[in-house]
N, C-alpha and C positions, 0 to 999 in steps of 0.2 A: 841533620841541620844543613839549611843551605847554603852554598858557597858567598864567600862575601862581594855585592854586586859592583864590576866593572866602572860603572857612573851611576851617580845620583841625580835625578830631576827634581825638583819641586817647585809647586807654584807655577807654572813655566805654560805658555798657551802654544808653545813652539810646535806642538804636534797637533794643534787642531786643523782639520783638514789632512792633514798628511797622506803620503801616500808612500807606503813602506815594498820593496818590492825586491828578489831575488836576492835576500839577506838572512844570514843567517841567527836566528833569536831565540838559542837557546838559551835557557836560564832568563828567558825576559820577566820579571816582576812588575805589574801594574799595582798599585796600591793606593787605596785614599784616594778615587779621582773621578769623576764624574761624563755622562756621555751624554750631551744637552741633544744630541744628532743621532743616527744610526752609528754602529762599529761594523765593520764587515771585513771577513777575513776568509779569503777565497782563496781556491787552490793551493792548499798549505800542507802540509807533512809535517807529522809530529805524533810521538808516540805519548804523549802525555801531559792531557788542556787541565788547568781546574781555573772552575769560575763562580766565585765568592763574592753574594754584593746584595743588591736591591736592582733587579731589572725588570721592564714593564713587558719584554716580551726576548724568547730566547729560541731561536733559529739552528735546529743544527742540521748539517745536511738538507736542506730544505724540508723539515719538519720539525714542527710549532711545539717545542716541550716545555712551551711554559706552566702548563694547568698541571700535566705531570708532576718536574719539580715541587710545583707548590703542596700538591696533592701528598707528595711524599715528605716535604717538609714538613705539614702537619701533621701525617702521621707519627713521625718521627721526636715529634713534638707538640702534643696536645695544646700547651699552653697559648701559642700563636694563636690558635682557632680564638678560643676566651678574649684575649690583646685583643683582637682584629674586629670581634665582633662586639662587644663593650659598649653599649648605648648608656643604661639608666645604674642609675647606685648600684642597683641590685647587682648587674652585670659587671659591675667595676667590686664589688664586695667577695662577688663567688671568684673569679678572676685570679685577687690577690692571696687567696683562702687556698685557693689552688698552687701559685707559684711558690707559697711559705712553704706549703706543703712539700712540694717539689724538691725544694733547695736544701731542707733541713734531711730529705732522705739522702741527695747527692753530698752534702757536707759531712754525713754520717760516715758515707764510704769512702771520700778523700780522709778522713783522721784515720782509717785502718791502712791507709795507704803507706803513710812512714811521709816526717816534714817534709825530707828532701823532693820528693816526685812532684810536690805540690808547689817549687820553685822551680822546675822546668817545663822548659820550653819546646811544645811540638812543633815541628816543622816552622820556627819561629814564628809561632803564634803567641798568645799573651800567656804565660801560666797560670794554675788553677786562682793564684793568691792575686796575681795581676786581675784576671777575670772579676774577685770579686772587689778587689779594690777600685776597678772601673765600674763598678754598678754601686758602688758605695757614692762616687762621684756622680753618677748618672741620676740616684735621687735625690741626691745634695742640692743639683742645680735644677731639676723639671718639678722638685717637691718643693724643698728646701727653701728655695728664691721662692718662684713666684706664684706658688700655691699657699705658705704659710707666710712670706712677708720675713723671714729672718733675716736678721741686719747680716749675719755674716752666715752663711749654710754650710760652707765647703770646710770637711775635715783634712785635716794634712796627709793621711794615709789613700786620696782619691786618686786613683788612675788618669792620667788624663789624656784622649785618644793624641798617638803621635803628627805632630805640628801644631796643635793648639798650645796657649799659652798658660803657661802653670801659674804667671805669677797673677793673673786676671779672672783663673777658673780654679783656686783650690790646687791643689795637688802638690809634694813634694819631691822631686826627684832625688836619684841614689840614695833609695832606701827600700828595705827589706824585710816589711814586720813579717812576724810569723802567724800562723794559723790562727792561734788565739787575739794574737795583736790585732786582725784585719778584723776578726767577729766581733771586736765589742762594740767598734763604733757601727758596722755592717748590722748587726742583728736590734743597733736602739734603732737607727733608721727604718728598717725593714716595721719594728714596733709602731714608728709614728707612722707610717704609711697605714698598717691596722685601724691605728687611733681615729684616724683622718676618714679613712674610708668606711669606718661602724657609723657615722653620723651624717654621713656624707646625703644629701639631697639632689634630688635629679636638677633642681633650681640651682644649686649648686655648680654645678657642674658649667652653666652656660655664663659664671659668671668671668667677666673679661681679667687677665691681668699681664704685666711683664712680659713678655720673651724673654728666655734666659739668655745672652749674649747677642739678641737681635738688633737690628736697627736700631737708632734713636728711634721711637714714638708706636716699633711696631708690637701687637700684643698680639694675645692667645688665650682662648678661654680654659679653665682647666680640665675641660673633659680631655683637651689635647695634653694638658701637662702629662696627666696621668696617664693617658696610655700611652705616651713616649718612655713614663716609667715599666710600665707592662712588657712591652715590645722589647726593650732593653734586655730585663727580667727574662723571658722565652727565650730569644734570640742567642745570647750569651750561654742560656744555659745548655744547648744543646750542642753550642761550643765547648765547654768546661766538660761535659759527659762525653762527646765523641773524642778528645785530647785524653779523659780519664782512661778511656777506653785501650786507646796504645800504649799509654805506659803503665798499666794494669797488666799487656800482651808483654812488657818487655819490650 
């Protein structure tokens, strides 16, 4: 676990542009933040980088590893490939046939785990039960809203990513259901997403609706709802499998 951080930023533009130089940055934590610019971090010493995110293109040593990464991300995780590539019903039906699949095997081996592993925290990442209670939120709002139109979507057991607001997105803070508490609403959700996508139409797909906490007036058609549920789906779960992983090791 790691040590508790020095100073807190948030929200804050105070480092754009910056230019950080002959300081020492250990234990530096970036989190939650965005790089509208290049980042460039030159002439630097450190025994140990980890970089966790969505980047368009990743430079180490002056060679280009971004095709790499992704290459090994997929590997590593089939389910991206399906999410990423996702045009018509068809591919949005095998997709989600695939991630149930997925989930129900990794759920299988979290219950022989014993409760308690499955409330801790790797390397203060979300735990197995946080994980799925953020994907319980994740289709509550990209299904939930504004693919089905329900007046209220979000269940009170929903994750909700740190800084957003709970009382506007679902979710209920200082609480702790357990394994079975998190499945029952996690696994009817996961059910309508089924429901939804057996009848699901390629016409379908292009029709306009809601952003879920976007602008006034801005929309999305649901082929993007749905694979922002997909990508969630993948993404996470190879979060929750590689976390299972270490404390499976001990």
């Amino acid at each position: 676990m790691p040590s508790e951080p020095t100073a807190t930023y948030a929200e804050t533009e105070q480092f754009r542009g910056a230019l950080i130089r002959q300081s020492d940055l250990s234990g530096l934590e970036i989190r939650d933040c965005w790089f509208e610019e290049r980042v460039k971090v030159v002439d630097c010493y450190g025994s140990d980088i980890y970089l966790g995110g969505e980047f368009g293109k990743v430079v180490v040593n002056d060679v280009d590893v971004t095709a790499y990464v992704e290459a090994e991300l997929d590997r590593i995780e089939p389910n991206r490939v399906l999410a990423r590539e996702a045009r018509t019903a068809d591919d949005f039906r095998a997709a989600w046939a695939a991630i149930e699949s997925t989930w129900a095997a990794t759920v299988e081996q979290a219950r022989g785990m014993g409760e308690e592993l499955l409330h801790e925290r790797v390397d203060d990442e979300w735990s197995f039960l946080e994980t799925l209670r953020h994907l319980l939120h994740a289709s509550d709002k990209w299904l939930g809203g504004p693919v089905l139109e329900e007046d209220d979507p979000f269940h009170p057991f929903g994750n909700v990513p740190g800084g957003w607001d709970e009382t506007t997105s679902g979710g209920t803070v200082d609480i702790d259901p357990s394994l079975e508490e998190v499945l029952e609403p996690r696994l009817v959700r996961m059910g309508t997403m089924r429901d939804y996508v057996a009848t699901l139409t390629d016409a379908d797909l292009d029709r306009r609706c809601a952003k879920p906490g976007g602008d006034q007036g801005a929309d999305v058609d649901v082929r993007h709802c749905l694979q922002v549920v997909l990508f969630e789906e993948a993404e996470h779960h190879r979060y929750a499998v590689r976390d299972l992983a270490v404390l499976t090791a001990g």
